[in-house]
VEXVO-237023 format. One record per residue: residue number from 1; residue in three letters; chain; x, y, z of N, C-alpha, C, O in turn. Coordinates in Angstrom, 3 decimals. Layout:
! VEXVO-237023
    nr   rest   kette        n_X        n_Y        n_Z       ca_X       ca_Y       ca_Z        c_X        c_Y        c_Z        o_X        o_Y        o_Z
   NUM    ALA       A          X          Y          Z          X          Y          Z          X          Y          Z          X          Y          Z
...
! end
This chain:
! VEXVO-237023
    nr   rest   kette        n_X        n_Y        n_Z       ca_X       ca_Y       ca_Z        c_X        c_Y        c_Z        o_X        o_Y        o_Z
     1    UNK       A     -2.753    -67.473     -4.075     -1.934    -68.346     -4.878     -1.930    -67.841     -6.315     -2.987    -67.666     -6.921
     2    UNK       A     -0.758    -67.612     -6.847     -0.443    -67.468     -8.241     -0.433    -67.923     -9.083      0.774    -67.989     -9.319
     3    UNK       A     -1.063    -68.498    -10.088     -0.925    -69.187    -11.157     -0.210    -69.305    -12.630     -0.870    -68.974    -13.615
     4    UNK       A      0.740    -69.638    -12.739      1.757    -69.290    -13.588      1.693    -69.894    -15.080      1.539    -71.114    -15.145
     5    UNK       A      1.787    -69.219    -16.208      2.161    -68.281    -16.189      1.374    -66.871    -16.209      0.188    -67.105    -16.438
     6    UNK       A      1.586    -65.654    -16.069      0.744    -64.881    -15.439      1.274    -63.318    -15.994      2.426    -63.253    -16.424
     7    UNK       A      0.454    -62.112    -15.981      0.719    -61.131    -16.581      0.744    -60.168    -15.263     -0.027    -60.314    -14.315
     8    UNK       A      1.661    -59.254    -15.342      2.120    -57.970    -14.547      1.864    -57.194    -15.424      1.705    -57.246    -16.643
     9    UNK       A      1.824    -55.894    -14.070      1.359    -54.263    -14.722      2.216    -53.284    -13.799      2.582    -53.392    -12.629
    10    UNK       A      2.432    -52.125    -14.916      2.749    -51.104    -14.633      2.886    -49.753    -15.350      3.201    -49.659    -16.537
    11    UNK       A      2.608    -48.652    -14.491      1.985    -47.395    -15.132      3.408    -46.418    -15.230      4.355    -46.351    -14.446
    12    UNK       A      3.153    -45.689    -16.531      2.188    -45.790    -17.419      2.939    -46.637    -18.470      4.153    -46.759    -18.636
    13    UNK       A      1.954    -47.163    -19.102      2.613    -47.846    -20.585      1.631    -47.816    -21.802      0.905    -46.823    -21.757
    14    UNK       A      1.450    -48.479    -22.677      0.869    -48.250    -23.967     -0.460    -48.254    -23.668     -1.192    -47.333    -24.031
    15    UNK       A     -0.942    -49.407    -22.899     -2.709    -49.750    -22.746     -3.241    -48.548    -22.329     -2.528    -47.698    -21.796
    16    UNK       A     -4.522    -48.378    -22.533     -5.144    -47.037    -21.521     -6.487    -47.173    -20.580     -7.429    -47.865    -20.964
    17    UNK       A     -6.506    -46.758    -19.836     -7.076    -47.070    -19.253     -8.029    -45.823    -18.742     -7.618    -44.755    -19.195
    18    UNK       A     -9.233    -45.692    -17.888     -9.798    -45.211    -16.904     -8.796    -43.534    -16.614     -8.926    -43.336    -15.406
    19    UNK       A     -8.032    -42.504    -17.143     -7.317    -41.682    -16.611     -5.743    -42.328    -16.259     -5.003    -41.740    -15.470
    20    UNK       A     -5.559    -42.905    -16.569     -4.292    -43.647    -16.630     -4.139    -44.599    -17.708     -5.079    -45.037    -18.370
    21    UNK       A     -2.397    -45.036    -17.927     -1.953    -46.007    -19.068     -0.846    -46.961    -18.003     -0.039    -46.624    -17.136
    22    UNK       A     -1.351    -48.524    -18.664     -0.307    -49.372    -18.189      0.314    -50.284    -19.519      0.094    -50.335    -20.729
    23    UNK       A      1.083    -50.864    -18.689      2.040    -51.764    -19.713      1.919    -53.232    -18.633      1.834    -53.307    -17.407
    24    UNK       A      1.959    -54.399    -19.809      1.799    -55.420    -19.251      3.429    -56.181    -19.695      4.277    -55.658    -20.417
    25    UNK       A      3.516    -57.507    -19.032      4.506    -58.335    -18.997      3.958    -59.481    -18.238      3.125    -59.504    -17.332
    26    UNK       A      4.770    -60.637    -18.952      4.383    -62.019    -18.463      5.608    -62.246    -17.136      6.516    -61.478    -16.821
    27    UNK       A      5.245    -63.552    -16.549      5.672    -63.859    -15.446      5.659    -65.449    -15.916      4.501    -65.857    -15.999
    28    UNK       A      6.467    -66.262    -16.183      5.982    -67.542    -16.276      6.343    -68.295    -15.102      5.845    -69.416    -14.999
    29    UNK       A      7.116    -67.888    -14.200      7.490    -68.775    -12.784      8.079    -67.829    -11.521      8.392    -66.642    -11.436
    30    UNK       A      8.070    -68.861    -10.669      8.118    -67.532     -9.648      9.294    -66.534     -9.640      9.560    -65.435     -9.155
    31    UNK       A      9.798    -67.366    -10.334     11.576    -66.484    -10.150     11.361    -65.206    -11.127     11.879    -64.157    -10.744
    32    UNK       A     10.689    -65.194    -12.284     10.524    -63.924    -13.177      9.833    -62.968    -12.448     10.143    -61.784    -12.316
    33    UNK       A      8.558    -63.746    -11.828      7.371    -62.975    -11.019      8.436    -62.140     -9.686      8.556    -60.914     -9.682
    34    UNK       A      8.818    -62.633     -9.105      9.600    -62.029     -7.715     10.848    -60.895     -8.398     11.114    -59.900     -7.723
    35    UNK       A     11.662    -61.137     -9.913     12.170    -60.504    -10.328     11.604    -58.764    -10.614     11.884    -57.654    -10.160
    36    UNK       A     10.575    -59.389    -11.734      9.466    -58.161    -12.206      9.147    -57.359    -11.008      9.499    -56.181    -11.064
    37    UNK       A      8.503    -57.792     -9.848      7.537    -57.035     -9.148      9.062    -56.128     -8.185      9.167    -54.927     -7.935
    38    UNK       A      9.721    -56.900     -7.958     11.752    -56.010     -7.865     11.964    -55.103     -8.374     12.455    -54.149     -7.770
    39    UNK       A     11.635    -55.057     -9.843     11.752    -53.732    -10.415     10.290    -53.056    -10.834     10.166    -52.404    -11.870
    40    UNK       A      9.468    -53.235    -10.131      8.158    -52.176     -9.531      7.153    -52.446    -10.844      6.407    -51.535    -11.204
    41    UNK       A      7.159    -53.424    -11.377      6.016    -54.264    -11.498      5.134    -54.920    -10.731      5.500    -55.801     -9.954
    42    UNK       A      3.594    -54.476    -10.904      2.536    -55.428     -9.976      1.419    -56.074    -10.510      0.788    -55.620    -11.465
    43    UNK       A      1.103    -57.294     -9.833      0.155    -58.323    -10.150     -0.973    -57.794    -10.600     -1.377    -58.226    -11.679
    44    UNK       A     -1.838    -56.642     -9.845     -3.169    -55.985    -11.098     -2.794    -54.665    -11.456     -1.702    -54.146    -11.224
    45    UNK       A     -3.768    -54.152    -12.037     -3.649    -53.155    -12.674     -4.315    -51.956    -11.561     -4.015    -50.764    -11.636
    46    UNK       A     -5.114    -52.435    -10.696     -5.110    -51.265     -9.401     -3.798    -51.126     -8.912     -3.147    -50.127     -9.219
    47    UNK       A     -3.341    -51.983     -8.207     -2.159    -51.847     -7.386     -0.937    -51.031     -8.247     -0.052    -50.312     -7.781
    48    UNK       A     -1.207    -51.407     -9.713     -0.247    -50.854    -10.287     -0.479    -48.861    -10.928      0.234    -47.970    -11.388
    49    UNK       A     -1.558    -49.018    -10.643     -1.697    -47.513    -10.616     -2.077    -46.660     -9.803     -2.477    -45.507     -9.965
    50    UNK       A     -1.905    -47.405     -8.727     -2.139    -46.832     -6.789     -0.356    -46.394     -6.600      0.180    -45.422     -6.067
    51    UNK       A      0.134    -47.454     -7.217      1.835    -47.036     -7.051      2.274    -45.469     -7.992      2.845    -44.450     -7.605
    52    UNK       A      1.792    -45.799     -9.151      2.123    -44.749     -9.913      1.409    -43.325     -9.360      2.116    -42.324     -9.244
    53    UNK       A      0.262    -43.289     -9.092      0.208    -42.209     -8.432      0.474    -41.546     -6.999      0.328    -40.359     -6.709
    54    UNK       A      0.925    -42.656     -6.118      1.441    -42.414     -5.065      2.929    -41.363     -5.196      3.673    -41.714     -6.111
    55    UNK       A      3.385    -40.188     -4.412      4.314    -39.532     -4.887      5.390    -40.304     -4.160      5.367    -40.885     -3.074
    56    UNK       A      6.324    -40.151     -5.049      7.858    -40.328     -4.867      8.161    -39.926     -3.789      7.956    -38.733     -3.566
    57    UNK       A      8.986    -41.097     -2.326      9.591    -40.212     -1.630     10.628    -39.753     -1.592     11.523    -40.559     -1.847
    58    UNK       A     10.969    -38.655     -1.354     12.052    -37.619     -1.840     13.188    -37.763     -0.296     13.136    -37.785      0.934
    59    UNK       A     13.922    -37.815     -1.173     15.078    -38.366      0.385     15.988    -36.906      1.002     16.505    -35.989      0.365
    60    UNK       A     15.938    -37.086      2.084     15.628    -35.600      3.031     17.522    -35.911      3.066     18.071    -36.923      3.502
    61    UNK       A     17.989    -35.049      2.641     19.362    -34.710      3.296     19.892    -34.974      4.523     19.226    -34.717      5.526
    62    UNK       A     20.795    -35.364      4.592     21.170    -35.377      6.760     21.682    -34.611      6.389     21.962    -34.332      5.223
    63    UNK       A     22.057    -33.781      7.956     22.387    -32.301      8.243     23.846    -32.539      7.851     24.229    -33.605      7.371
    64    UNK       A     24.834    -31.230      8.139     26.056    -31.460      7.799     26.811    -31.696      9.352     26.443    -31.260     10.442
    65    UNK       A     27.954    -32.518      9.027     28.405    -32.963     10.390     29.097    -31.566     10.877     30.098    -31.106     10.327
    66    UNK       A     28.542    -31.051     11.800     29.509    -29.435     12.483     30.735    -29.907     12.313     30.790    -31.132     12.202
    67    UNK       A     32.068    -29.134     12.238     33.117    -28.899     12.617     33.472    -28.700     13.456     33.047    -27.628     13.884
    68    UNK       A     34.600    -29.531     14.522     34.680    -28.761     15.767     35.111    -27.579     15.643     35.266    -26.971     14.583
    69    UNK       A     35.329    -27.189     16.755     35.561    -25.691     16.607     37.197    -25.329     16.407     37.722    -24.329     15.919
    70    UNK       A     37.706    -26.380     16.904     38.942    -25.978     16.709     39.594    -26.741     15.279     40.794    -26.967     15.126
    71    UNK       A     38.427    -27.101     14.207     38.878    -27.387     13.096     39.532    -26.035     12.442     39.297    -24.895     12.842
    72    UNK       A     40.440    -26.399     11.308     41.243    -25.254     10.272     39.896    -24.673      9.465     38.971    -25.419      9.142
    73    UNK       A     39.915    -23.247      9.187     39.159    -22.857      8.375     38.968    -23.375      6.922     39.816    -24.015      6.301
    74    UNK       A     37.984    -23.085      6.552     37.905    -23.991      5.231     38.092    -23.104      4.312     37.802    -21.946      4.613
    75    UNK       A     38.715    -23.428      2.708     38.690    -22.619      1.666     37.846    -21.248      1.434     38.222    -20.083      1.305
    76    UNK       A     36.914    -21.680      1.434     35.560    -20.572      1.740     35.102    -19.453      2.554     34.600    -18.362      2.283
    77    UNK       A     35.548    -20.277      4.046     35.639    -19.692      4.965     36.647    -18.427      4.759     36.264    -17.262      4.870
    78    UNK       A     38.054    -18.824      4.429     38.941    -17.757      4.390     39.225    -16.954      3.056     40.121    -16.123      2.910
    79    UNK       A     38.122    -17.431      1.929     37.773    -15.886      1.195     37.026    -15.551      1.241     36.687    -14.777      0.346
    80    UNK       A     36.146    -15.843      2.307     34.774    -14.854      2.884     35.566    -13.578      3.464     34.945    -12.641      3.967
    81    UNK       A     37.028    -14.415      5.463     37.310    -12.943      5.332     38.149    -12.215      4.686     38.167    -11.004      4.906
    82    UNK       A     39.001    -12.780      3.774     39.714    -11.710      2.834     38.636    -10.947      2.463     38.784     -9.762      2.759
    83    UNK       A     37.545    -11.230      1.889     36.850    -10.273      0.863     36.616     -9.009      1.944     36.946     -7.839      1.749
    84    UNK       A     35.920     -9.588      3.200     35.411     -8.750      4.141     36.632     -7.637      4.279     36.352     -6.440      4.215
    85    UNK       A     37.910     -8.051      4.458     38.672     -7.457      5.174     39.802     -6.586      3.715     40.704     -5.752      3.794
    86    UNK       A     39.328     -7.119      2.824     39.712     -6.098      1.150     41.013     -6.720      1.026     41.981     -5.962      0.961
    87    UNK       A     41.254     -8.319      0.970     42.743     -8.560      0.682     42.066     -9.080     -0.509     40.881     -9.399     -0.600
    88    UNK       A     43.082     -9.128     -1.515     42.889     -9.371     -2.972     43.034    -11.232     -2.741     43.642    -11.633     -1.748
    89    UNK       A     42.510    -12.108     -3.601     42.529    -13.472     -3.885     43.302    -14.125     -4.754     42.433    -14.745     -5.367
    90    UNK       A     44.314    -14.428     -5.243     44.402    -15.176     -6.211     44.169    -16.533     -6.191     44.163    -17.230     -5.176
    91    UNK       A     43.974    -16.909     -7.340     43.645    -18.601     -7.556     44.945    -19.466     -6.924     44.846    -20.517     -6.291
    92    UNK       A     46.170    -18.766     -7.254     47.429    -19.360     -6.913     47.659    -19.709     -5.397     48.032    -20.785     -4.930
    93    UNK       A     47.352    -18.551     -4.748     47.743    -18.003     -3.369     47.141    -19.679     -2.579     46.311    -20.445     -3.069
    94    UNK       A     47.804    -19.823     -1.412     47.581    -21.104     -0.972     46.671    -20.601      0.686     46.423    -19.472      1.109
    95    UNK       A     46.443    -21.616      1.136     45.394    -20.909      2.092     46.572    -20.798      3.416     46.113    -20.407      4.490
    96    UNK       A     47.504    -21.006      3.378     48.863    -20.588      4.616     49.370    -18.793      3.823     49.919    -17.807      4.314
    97    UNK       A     49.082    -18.962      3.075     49.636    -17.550      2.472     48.456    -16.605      2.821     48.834    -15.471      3.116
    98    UNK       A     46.807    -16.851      2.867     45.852    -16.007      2.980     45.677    -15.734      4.170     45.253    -14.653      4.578
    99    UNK       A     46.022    -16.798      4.930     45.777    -16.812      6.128     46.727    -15.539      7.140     46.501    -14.720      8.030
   100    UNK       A     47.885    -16.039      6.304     48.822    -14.853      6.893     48.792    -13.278      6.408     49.471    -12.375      6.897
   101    UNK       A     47.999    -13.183      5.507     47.364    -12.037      4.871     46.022    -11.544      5.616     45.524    -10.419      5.642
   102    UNK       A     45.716    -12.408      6.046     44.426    -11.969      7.041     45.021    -11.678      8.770     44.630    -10.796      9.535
   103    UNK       A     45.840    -12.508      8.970     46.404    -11.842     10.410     47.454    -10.851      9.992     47.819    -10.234     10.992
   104    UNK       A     47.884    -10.581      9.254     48.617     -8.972      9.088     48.023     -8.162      9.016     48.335     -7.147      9.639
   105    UNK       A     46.665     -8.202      8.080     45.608     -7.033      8.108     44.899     -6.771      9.303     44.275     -5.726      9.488
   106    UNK       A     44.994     -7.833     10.240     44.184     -7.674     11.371     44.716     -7.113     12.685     44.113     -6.638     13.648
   107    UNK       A     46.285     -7.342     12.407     47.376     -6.790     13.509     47.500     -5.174     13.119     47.583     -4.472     14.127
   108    UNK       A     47.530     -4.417     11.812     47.419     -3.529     11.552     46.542     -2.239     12.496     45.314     -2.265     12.413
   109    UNK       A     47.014     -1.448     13.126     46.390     -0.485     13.814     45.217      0.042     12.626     45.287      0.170     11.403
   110    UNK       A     44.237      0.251     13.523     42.832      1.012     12.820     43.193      2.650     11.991     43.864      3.501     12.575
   111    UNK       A     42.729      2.834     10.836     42.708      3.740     10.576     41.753      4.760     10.898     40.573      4.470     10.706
   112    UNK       A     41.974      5.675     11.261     40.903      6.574     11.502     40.911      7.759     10.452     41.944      8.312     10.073
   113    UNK       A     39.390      8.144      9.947     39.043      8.386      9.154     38.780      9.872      9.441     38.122     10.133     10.448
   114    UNK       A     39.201     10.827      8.701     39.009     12.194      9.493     37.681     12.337      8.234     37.583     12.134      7.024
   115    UNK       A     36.840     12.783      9.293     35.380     13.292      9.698     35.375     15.150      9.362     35.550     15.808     10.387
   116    UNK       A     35.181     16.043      7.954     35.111     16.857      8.016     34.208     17.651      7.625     34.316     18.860      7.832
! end
């Protein structure tokens, strides 16, 4: 049971303590008290520096949703193969224009390279 009105803690703040610093704040009813401890204020000064040194959990990415396969290539995708395949880029060029720049280069018979 809580007795109101009442002081909260949290690290670090001005006071010092033992290898750690807290900061205090009053609570005069329950509605401040349930507010405060909401935004990671706590009733002693252990609990409140068990939190602070506890590490942050760090929020793990979800994977990326695959593409089906028969999605359109993406921007990226198709100046990866221009670059591969030596077609020039412009910023202008639209990706129906690269695209058709990449199946012309690709319909193109192989050059063969005389070896002397």
């Amino acid at each position: 049971m809580i007795e109101f009105p009442t002081i909260l803690y949290k690290c670090p703040g001005i006071w010092s303590g033992n290898g750690y610093s807290f900061a205090t704040r009053p609570a005069n009813d329950r509605e401040e008290f349930d507010a405060a401890v909401s935004d990671g204020w706590h009733p002693t000064v252990p609990l409140a520096v068990e939190a602070w040194r506890k590490p942050a959990a760090v929020p793990v990415p979800a994977p990326p949703v695959p593409l089906p396969d028969d999605a359109p290539p993406t921007r990226a995708e198709i100046e990866a193969k221009c670059k591969e395949l030596g077609i020039a880029v412009h910023h202008k060029h639209n990706d129906a224009t690269l695209l058709k720049k990449i199946d012309d280069a690709l319909k193109e018979p192989a050059r063969v390279l005389d070896q002397a």
